[in-house]
Structure formats: C-alpha cells, structure tokens
N, C-alpha and C positions, 0 to 999 in steps of 0.2 A: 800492136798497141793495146787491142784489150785482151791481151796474154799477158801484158805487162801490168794492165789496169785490174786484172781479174786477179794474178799473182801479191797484187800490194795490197787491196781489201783481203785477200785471205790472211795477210800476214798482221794486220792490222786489227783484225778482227780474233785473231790469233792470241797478238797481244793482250789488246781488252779483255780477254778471255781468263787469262794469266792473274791478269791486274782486276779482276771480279772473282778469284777464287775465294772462299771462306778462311777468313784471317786463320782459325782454328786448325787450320791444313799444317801437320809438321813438315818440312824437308826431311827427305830418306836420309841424310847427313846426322841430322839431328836425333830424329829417329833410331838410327845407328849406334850414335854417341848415348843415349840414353838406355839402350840395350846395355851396351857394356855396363856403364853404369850400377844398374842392376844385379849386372850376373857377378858385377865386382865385389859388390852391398853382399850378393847375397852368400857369399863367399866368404866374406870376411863373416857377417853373422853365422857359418856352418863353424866355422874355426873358435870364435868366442863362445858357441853353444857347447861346443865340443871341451873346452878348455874349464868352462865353469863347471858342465855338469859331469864329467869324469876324470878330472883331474883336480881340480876344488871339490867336487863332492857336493858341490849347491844346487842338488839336482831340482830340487822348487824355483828356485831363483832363477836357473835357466829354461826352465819350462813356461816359467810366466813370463818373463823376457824375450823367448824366441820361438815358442810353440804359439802357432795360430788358433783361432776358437774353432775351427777344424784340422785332425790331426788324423788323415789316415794310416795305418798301421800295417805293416805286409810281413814283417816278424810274426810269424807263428804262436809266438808264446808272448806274444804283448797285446793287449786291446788295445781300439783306437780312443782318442783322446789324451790331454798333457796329463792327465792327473792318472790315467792307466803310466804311461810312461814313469810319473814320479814314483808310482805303485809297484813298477817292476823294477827300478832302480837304487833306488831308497835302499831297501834292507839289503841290496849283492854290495854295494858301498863300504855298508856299515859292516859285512863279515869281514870283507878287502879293503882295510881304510890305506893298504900301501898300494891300490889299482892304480895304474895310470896308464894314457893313452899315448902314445907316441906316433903324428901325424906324417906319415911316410911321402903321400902325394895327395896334390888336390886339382881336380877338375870343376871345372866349371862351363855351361855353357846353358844360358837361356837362364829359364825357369832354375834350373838341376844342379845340385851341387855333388860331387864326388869324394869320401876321402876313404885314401887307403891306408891302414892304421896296425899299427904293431900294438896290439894292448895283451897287458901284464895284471896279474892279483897282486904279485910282489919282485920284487927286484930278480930274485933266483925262477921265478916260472920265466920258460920258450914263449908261454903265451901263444895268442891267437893272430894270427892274420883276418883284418876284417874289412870290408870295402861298404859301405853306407852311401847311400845314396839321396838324398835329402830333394824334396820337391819346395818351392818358396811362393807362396801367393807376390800378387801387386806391392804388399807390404813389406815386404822382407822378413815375412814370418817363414818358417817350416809347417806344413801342412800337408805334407806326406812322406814315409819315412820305408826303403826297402833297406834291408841286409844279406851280406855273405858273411860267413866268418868259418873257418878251417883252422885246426892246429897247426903251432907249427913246429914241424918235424924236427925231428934230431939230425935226421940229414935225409938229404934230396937224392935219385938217382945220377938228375945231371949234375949233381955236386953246387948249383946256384941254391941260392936261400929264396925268403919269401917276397923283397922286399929289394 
C-alpha cells in the first residue's frame, strides 16, 4: 500500500511539475517545425539573392536585401563585407552583361545553404562549375559566404559532365 501511495505522489507530483514549467518552454515538435522553417526562408533567400544579383545584375539591391551587417568572406579575392562584394561584382557584370547563373542543385540544412551552379559570361562559354556555400544569421540574412569554382572541361575522362 505505500508502494502504491508513494508511486501516486511521484506521479502526481510528476505532473505538477509539467503543469509549472515556464510557458516560454517550445515543444521539440515545434522546435522542429521551426528548424525547417528556417532552413526553408533561408533557401529560398540563397535562390532570390542568387537570381537578382547574377542574373538581374542588381548586384546593390541584392546585397542590401540579403547580405547581413556582417558578412564573412572565404573567397580569396573578395573582402569581407556587402559593399566589398558589390565592389567585386559590379564591374565583372558590367564586362559580361550576357553572365548568367544556372542553378543546378540546392542543399539545405540549418543555418547553411548550398548551390551548385553552371555559370556562363555568355551563351557560347562551357563556363565554370561552382558550389557556394552561404551561412544565414537568425534573420535570414547571408553572413558568411565560402566557394569552389572549377572549369568546365571540354570532356571528362569518365566521359560524365559536371553537373
């Protein structure tokens, strides 16, 4: 009997416990749902950053838009910051006004967006194979930015393309 009495005060005391947690507490469910959310936001913002500024050519408009008030840099030949970015973009635009990007695959997951991208100066370049890697604050800004980018070959040994 007080196995039974000591088993129903733990359970009871259990609950209470539950029913006093801090309203502010998410559900891991929700939590969850809110993740994706995110990594969805930030996804669609890597795609429309992408879209305005190397394929519209609005490369200010997309840097005020989806560039964060920090923006670290891991390209080599770009400093950090949107207005370095606008600074290395701006005038390769303006030589290739026929450049465009053509978004091959996109990852996503957290923070991190991924795309792997066929871009061209003009309709007749093989162009480059490039994989960008985009970091996105709480906001769904960009705020840090790595690359790869490789030619792409006239032909491959295994005879597969880039893409």
């Amino acid at each position: 009997m007080n196995k039974i009495l000591s088993v129903s005060i733990a359970a009871l005391l259990a609950a209470a416990a539950v029913q006093a947690a801090p309203a502010h507490r998410v559900p891991a469910a929700a939590r969850t749902a809110q993740a994706q959310t995110q990594t969805e936001r930030n996804k669609a913002n890597a795609l429309a950053f992408y879209e305005l500024a190397f394929n519209r050519h609005k490369v200010q408009e997309a840097a005020a838009r989806y560039i964060g008030k920090t923006y670290l840099q891991h390209n080599p030949t770009v400093a950090d910051g949107a207005q370095a970015f606008v600074d290395a973009f701006t005038p390769f635009l303006k030589e290739n006004p026929q450049s465009r990007a053509e978004i091959k695959r996109v990852v996503a997951e957290g923070d991190l967006v991924v795309l792997h991208v066929l871009s061209r100066t003009s309709p007749q370049d093989k162009g480059e194979a490039v994989v960008d890697i985009f970091r996105f604050d709480e906001n769904g800004k960009i705020v840090e930015h790595w690359d790869v980018i490789q030619p792409v070959p006239e032909k491959s040994v295994s005879g597969r393309g880039m893409f």
